[in-house]
Residue frames as qw, qx, qy, qz and C-alpha x, y, z in Angstrom:
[[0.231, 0.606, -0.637, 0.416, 10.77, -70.38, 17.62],
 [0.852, -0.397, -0.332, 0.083, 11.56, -72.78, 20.71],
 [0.115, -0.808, 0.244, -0.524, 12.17, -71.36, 23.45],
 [0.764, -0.302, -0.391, 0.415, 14.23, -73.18, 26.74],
 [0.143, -0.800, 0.361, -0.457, 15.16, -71.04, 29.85],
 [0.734, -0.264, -0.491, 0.387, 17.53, -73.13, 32.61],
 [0.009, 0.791, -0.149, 0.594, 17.83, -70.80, 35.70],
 [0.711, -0.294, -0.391, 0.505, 19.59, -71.50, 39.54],
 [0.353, -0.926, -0.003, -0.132, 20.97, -69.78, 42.14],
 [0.839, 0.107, -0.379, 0.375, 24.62, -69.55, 42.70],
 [0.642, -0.748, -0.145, 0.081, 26.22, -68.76, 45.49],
 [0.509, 0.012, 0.071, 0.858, 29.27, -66.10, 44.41],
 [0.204, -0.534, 0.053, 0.818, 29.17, -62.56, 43.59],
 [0.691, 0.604, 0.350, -0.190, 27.39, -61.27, 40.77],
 [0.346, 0.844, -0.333, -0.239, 30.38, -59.76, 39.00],
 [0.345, -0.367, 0.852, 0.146, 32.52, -63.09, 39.82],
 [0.629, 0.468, 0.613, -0.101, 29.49, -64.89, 37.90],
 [0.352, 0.848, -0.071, -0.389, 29.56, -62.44, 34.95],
 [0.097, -0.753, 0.608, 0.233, 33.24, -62.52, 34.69],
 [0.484, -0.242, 0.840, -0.051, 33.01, -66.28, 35.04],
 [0.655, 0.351, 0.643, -0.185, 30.56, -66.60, 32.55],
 [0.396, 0.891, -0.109, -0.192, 31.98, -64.65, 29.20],
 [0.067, 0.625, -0.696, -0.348, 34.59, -67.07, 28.97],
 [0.813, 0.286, 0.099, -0.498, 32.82, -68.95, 26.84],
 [0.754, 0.254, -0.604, -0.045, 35.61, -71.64, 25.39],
 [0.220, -0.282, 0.786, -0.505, 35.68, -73.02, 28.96],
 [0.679, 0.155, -0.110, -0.709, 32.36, -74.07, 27.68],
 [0.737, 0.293, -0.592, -0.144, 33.53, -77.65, 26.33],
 [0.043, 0.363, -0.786, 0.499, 34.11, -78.48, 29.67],
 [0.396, 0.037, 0.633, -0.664, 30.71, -78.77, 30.70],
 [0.662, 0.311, 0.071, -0.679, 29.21, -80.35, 27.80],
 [0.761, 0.022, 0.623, 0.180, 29.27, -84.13, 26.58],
 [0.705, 0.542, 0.448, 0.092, 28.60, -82.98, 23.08],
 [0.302, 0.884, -0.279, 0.221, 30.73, -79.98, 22.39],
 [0.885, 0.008, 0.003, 0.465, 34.06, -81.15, 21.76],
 [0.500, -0.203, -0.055, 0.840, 35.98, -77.89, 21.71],
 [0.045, 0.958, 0.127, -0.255, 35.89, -73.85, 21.51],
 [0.602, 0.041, 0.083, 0.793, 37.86, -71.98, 19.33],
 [0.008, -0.826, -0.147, 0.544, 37.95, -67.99, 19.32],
 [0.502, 0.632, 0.484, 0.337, 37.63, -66.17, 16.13],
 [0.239, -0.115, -0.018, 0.964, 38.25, -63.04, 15.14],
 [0.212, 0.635, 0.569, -0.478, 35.43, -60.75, 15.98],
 [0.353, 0.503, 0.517, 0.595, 33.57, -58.93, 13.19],
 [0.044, 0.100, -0.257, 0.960, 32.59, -55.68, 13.47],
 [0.599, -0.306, -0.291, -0.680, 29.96, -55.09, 15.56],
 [0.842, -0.172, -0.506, 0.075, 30.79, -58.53, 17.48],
 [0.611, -0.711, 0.290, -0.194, 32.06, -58.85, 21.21],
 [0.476, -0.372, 0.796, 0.037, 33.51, -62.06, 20.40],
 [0.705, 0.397, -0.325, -0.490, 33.30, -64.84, 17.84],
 [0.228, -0.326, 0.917, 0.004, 34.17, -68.51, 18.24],
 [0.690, 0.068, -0.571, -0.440, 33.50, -71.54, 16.24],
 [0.617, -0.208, 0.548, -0.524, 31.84, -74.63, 18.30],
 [0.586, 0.111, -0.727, -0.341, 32.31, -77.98, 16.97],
 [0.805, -0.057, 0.220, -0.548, 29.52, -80.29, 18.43],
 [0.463, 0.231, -0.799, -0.305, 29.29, -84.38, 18.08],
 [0.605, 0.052, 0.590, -0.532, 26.54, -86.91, 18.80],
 [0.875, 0.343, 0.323, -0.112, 25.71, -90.09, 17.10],
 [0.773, -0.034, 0.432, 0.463, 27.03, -90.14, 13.88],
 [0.087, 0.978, 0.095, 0.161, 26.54, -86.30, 13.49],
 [0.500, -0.283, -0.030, 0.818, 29.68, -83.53, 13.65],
 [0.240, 0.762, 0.320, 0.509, 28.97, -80.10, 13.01],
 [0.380, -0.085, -0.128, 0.912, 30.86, -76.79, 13.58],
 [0.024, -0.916, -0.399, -0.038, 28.64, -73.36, 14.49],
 [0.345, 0.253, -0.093, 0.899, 29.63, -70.17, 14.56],
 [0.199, -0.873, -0.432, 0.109, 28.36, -67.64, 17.34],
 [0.275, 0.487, -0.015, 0.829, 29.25, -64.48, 17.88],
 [0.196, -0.553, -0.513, 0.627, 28.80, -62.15, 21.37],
 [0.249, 0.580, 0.335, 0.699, 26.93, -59.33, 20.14],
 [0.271, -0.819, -0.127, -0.489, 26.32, -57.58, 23.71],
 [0.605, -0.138, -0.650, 0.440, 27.76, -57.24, 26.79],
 [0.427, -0.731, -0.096, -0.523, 25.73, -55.62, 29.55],
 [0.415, 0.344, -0.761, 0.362, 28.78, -55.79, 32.48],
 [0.138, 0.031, 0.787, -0.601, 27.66, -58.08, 35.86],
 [0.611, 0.301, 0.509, -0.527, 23.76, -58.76, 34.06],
 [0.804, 0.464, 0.249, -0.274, 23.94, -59.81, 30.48],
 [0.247, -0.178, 0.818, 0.488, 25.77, -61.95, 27.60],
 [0.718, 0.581, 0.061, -0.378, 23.73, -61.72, 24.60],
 [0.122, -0.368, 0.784, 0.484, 24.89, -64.40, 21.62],
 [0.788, 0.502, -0.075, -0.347, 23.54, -65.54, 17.96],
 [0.689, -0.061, 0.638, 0.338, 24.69, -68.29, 16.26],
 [0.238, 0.580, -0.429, -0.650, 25.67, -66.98, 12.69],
 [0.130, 0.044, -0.884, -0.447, 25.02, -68.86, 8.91],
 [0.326, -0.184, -0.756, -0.536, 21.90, -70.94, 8.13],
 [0.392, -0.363, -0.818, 0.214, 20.69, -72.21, 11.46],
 [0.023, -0.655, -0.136, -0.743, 18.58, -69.88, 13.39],
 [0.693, -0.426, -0.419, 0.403, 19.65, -69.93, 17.22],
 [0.166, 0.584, -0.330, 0.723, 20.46, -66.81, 19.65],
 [0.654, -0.520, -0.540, 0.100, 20.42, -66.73, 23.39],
 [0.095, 0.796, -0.252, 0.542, 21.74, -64.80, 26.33],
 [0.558, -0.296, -0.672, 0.386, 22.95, -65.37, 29.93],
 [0.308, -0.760, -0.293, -0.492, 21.38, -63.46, 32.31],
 [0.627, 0.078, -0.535, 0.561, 22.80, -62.34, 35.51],
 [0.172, -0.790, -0.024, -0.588, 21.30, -60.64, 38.83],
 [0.149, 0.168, -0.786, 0.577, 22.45, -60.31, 42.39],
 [0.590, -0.529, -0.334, -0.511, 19.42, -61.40, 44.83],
 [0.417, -0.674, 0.422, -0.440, 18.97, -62.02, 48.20],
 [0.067, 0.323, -0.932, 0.147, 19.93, -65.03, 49.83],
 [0.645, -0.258, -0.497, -0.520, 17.48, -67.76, 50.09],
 [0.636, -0.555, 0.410, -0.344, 16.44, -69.29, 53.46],
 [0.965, -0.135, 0.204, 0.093, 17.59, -72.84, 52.34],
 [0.162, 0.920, -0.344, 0.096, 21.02, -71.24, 51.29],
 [0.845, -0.187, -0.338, 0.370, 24.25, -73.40, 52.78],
 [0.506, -0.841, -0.111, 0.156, 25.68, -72.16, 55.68],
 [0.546, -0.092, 0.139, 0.821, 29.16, -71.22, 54.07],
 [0.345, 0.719, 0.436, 0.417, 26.74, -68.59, 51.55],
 [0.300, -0.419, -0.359, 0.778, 27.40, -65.37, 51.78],
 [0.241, 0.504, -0.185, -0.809, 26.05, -63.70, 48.75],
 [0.595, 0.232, 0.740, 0.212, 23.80, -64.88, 46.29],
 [0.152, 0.410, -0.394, -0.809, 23.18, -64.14, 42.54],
 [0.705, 0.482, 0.361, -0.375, 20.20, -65.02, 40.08],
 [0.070, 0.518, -0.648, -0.554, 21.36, -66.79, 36.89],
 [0.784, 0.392, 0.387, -0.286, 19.48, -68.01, 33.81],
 [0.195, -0.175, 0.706, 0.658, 20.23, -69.19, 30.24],
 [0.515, 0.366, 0.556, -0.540, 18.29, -68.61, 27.54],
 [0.132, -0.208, 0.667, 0.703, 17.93, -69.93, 24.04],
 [0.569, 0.464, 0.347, -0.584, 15.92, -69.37, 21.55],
 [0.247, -0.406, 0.717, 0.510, 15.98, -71.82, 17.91],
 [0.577, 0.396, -0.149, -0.699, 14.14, -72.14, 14.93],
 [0.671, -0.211, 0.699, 0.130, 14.28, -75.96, 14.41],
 [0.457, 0.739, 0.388, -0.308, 12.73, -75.42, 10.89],
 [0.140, 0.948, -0.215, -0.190, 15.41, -73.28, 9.93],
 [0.475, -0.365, 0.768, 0.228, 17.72, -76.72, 9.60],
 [0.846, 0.464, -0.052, -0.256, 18.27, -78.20, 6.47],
 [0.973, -0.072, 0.090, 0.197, 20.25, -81.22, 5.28],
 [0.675, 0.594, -0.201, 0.389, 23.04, -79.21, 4.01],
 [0.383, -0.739, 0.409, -0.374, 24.19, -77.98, 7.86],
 [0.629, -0.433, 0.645, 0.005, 24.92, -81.53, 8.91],
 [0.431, 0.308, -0.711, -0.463, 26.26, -84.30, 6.70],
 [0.556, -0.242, 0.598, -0.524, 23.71, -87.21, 7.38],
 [0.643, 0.037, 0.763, 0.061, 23.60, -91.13, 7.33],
 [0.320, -0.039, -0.658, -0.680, 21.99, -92.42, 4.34],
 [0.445, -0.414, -0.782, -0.135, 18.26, -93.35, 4.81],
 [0.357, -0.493, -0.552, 0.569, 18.40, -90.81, 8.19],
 [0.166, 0.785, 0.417, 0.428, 15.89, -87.87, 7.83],
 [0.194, 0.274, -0.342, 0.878, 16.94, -84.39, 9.25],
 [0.495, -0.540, -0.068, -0.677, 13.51, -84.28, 10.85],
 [0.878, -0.342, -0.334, -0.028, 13.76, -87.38, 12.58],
 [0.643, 0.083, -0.300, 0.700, 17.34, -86.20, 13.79],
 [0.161, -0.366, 0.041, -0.916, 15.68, -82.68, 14.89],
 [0.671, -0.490, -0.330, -0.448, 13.12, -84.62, 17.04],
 [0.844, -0.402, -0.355, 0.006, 15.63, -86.22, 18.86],
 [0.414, 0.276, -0.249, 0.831, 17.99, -83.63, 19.34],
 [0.182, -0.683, -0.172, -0.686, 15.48, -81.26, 20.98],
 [0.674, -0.722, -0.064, -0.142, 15.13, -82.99, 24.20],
 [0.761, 0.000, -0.152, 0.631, 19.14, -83.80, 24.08],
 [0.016, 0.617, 0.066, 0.784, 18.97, -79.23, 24.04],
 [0.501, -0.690, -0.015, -0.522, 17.17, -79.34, 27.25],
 [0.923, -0.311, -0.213, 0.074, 19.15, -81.92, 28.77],
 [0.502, 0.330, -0.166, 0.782, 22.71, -80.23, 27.74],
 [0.063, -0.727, 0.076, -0.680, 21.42, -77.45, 28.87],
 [0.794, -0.516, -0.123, -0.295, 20.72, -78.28, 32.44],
 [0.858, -0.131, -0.125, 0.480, 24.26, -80.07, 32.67],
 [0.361, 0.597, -0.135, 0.704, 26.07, -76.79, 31.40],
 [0.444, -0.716, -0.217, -0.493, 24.28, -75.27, 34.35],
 [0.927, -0.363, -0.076, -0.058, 24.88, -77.62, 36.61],
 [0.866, 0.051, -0.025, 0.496, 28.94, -77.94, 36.08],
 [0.160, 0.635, -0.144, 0.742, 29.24, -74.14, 35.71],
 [0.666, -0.691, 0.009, -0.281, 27.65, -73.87, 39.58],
 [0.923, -0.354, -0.093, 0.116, 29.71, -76.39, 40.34],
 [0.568, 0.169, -0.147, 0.792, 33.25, -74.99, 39.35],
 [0.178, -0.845, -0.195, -0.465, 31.94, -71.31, 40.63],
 [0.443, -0.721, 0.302, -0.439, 31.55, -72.15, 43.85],
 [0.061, 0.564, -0.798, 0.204, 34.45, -74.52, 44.27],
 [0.163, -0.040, 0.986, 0.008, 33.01, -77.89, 45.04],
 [0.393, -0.202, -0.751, -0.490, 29.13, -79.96, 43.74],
 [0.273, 0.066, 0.648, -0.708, 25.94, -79.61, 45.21],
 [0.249, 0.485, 0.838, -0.027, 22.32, -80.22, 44.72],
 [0.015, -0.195, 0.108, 0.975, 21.57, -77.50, 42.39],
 [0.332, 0.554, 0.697, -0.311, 17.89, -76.32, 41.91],
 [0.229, 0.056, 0.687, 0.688, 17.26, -76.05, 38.58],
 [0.480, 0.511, 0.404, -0.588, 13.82, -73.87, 36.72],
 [0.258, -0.007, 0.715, 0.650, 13.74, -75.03, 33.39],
 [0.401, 0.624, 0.281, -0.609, 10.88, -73.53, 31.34],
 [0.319, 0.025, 0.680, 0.660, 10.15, -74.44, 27.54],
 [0.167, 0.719, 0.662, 0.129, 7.69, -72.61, 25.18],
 [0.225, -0.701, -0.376, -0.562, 5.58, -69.91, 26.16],
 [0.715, -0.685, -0.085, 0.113, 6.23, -70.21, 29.75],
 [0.665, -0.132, 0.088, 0.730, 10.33, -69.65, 28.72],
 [0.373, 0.567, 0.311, 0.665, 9.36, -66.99, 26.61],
 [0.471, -0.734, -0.153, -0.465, 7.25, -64.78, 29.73],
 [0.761, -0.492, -0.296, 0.300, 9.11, -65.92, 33.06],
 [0.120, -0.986, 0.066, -0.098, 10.30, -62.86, 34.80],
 [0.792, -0.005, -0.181, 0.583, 13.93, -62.17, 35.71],
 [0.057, 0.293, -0.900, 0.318, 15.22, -61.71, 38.14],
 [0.403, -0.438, -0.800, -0.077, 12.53, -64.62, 39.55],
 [0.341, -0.723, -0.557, 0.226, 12.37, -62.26, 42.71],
 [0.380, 0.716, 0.079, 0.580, 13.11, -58.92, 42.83],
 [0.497, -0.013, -0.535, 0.683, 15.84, -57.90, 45.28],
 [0.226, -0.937, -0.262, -0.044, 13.86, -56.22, 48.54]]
């Protein structure tokens, strides 16, 4: 499995974060490549369901996730459903304020993403591709496009949060190192 963790600090409320984060077809806002959310009807067992159509290059392809947990104000747990093997979770903790904080802060809150995806688990029938274009070669160059998305999602979600765009310190971790990195990073004295 490949593992990616993007994590920050925003500067709301942990339950405003939570809240903020579990509406998940806002999502398409923050990402060049996903073109829209739709909500599904959950299965049993599911929190939510929604289908996620995606485009890059000369690629289109629809996913299906599903919320399968909700742990309220610290966790979103979600799996992509069908062939592809992908799940992840957002991660959510209140912490103290940092010393380099802006002077409006009043409250801060630990927040990571994490996915985890089985590139392997792709095969040619998931996307419909070029002629002459190999799914491996299209997996190679998607991976780092994964770490980039990610990072933006991040980045735009902070930004609407807390009402206007800052410089937003980003921990990105891939591997091993994504797999092992504590959370919350510090642990509230």
């Amino acid at each position: 499995m490949e593992r990616l963790t993007v994590g920050t600090v925003v500067y709301r409320p942990a339950e405003e974060v939570y809240e903020f984060l579990r509406e998940f077809p806002g999502y398409a806002n923050y990402s060049e490549y996903l073109d829209r959310v739709d909500e599904l009807d959950p299965a049993s067992g599911e929190r939510a369901r929604y289908a996620l159509r995606f485009a890059w290059w000369k690629l289109e392809y629809t996913a299906r996730s599903a919320v399968t947990e909700l742990v309220e104000n610290e966790r979103i747990e979600w799996e992509l459903l069908g062939d592809f093997d992908a799940g992840g979770r957002w991660l959510v903790a209140e912490c103290d304020l940092p010393e380099d904080a802006p002077e409006w802060a009043e409250t801060a809150t630990a927040v990571r993403f994490e996915v985890e995806y089985a590139p392997e688990t792709a095969h040619s029938g998931l996307v419909d591709l070029p002629r002459l274009v190999s799914l491996d070669r299209v997996i190679e160059k998607v991976k780092p496009l994964i770490e980039r998305e990610a990072e933006t999602v991040v980045e735009r979600a902070v930004a609407d949060l807390e009402g206007e765009r800052r410089s937003v310190e980003l921990t990105v971790e891939t591997g091993d190192g994504a797999e092992h990195a504590p959370f919350p990073p510090e642990e509230k004295g």
